[in-house]
N, C-alpha and C positions, 0 to 999 in steps of 0.2 A: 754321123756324129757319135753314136754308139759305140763304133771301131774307136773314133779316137778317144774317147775318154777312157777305155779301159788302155790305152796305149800311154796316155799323156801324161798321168802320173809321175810316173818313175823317169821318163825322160825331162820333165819341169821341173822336179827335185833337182837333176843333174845339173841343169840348167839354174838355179838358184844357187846352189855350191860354185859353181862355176863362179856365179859373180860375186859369193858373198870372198873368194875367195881371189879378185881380181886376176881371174886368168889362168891361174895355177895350177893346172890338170893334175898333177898329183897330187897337190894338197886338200882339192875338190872331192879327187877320189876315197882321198885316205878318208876325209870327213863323215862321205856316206860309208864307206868301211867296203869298198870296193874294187877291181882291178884299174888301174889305169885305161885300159886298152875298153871295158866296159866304159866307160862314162864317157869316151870318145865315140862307140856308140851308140850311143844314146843322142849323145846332141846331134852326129849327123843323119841318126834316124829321124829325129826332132823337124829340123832342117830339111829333109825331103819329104815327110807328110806335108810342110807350110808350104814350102815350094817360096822359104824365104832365105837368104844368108844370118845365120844367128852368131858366129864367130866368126872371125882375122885371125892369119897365123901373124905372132908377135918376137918376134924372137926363140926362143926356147918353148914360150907358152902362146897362149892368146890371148884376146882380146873380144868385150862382144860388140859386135853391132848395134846400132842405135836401137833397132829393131829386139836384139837379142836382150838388149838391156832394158829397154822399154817390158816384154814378155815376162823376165823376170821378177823387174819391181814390182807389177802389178799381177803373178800369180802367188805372190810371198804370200800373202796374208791368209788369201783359199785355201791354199795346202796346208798349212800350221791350223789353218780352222777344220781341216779333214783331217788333219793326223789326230787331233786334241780329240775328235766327236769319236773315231774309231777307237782312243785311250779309254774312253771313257763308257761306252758301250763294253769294252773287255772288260774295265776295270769292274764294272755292273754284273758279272758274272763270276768273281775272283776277287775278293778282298784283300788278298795277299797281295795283288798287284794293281796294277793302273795309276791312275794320277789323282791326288788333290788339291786344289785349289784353293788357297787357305789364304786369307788375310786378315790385317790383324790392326790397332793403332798403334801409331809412331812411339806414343808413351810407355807401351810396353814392348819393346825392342831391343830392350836388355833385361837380362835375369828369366826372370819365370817362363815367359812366354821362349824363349831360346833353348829352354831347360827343356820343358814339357815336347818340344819337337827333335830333340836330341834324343828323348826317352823313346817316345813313338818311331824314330827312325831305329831304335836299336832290336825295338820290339816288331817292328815290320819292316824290313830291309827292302822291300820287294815294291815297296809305296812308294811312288815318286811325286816328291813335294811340290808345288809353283806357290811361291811366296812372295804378297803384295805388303806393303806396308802402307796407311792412308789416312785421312781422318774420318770420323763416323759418317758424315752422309757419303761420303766416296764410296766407302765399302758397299751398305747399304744399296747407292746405286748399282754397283758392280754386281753382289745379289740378285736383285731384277732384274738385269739383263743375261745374268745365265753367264757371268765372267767369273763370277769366283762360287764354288759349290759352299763354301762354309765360311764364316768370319767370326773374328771376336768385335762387338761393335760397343759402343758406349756414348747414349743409351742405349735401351733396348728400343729395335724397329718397331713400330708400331703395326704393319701390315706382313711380317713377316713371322714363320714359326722360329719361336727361341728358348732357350731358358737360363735365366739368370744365375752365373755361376758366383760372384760376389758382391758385396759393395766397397766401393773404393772411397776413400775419406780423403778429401782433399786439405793439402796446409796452405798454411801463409810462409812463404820461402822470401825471407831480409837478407840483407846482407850482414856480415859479421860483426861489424859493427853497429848494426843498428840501437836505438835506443829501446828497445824489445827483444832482445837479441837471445838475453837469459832467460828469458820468461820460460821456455816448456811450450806454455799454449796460452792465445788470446782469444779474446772475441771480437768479431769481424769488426766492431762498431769503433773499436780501436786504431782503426787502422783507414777512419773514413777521412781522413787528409794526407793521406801518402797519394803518391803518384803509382800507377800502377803501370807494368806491363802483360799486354794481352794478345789472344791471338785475333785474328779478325773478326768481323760480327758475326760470320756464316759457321764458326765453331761452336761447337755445345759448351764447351768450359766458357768460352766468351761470356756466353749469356746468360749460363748461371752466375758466374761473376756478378754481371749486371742485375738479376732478378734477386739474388741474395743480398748485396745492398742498397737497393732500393726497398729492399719489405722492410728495412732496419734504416731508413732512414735517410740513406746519403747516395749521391749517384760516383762512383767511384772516377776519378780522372786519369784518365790513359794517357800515356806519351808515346809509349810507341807500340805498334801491332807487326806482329810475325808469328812466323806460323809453326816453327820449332820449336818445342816443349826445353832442348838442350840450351839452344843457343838463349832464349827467354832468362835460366837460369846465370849463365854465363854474363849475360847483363846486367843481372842483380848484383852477381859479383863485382862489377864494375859503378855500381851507387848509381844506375838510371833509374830504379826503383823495384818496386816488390811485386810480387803476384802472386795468384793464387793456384798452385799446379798439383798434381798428384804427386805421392810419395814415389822415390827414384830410389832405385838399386845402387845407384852411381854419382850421389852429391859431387857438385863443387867445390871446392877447396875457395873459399870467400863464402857462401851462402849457411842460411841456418835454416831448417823447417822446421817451423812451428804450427803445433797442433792448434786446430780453430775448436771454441768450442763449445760453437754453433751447430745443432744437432743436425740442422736440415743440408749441410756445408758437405754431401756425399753424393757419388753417383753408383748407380748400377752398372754393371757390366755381365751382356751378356754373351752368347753363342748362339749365332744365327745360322739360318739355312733358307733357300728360297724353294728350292725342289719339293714337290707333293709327295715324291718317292725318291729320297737318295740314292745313287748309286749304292753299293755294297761297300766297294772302298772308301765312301764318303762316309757312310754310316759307323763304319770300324772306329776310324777318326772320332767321328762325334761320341759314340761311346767312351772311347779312350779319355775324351777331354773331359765330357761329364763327369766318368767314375774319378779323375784324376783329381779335378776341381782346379779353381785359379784362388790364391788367395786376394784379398783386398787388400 
């Protein structure tokens, strides 16, 4: 067993290109950055350790066996989990280099948070990004389990190390014509017989929604819930109602945001990490982001 594992590697990679590549010997090869005549074999090296048929010749190229396609679907994931753990032990040793694993929320996926990774990338060319986008317990999740090294989350995790880089003030976003339209800014209590649009209950803006007017008196009425912060807005535009969303780099042409001016009507936003000891190349990052700061 020993023999094959230091063998199987580099032939199971092949083997993966191969199929992600439906057959293609050259384009398999080019992918790994290799000869032709190398990945050929490799697979029939492959092939005579199993003492299985793993390809059909096809025409010009191949084709895999049930077998061969079966072997590859189900070593994708292993190997992508050995290459990321070996990225990441380098990257542990060299900050210049290796990989991090950043995620972030959907609401900031334009402007600053695109900025700040355009800056970092100019300033460390050598770092190679994996960028999620999700909503707060996603990320959070993905933290605990060791899928993502750093995230920007909102709120801040409660069992996780963080530190809070802003606070975000959220508006009341009418549509253009609304009968508040001109106003600048209201307050929440204002706005307790509009129809609201929201996201689902398992969102954090949901439920602040909910807990900020209900301490003021009224339970707000939802018409529809979804989960895009863009699309939410886009429907305002369209007179299905109002909601209450973070400020946007990128208004709608129909909408107006108005300042609430309800003091408790904010969330924090912070920077997270799950690791006891980050990696080197995670930590540069997290530096990077702190010294930089996010604004609210």
């Amino acid at each position: 067993m020993d023999d094959w594992m230091i063998q199987l590697a580099p032939q199971l990679r092949a083997l993966g290109a191969l199929a992600e590549h439906d057959g293609h010997v050259t384009e398999a090869a080019a992918a790994l950055n290799m000869p032709q005549s190398s990945m050929s074999r490799r697979i029939h090296s492959l092939e005579a350790m199993l003492r299985v048929p793993l390809i059909i010749r096809n025409g010009r190229g191949v084709r895999l066996t049930p077998a061969g396609l079966a072997l590859a679907q189900q070593t994708r994931n292993p190997l992508r989990e050995l290459a990321a753990a070996i990225a990441r032990t380098a990257g542990d040793a060299d900050p210049d280099r290796g990989t991090v694993r950043f995620g972030f929320p959907f609401t900031m996926g334009a402007g600053e948070v695109p900025d700040l990774l355009a800056e970092f990338h100019s300033a460390y060319p050598g770092v190679h990004l994996q960028l999620k986008q999700a909503h707060g317990s996603a990320l959070v999740n993905d933290l605990q389990r060791g899928e993502l090294d750093v995230a920007i989350t909102i709120p801040p995790p409660g069992d996780l190390q963080h530190t809070v880089l802003a606070t975000q003030r959220i508006s009341a976003v009418v549509p253009e014509h609304h009968r508040l339209a001109g106003r600048g800014a209201v307050d929440l209590r204002e706005l307790s017989n509009e129809t609201f649009i929201a996201n689902p209950p398992s969102y954090n803006l949901r439920q602040l929604t909910e807990d900020w007017c209900l301490k003021l008196g009224f339970k707000p009425s939802i018409s529809v819930e979804i989960t895009e912060f863009a699309t939410i807005r886009e429907l305002i535009a369209r007179n299905l109602g109002i909601a209450l969303l973070p400020r946007t780099e990128r208004p709608v042409p129909g909408t107006v945001d108005l300042r609430l001016q309800n003091r408790d009507c904010r969330r924090e936003i912070a920077l997270a990490w799950a690791a006891d000891r980050p990696s080197a190349v995670a930590r540069r990052f997290i530096e990077f982001v702190l010294e930089r700061g996010i604004r609210s």
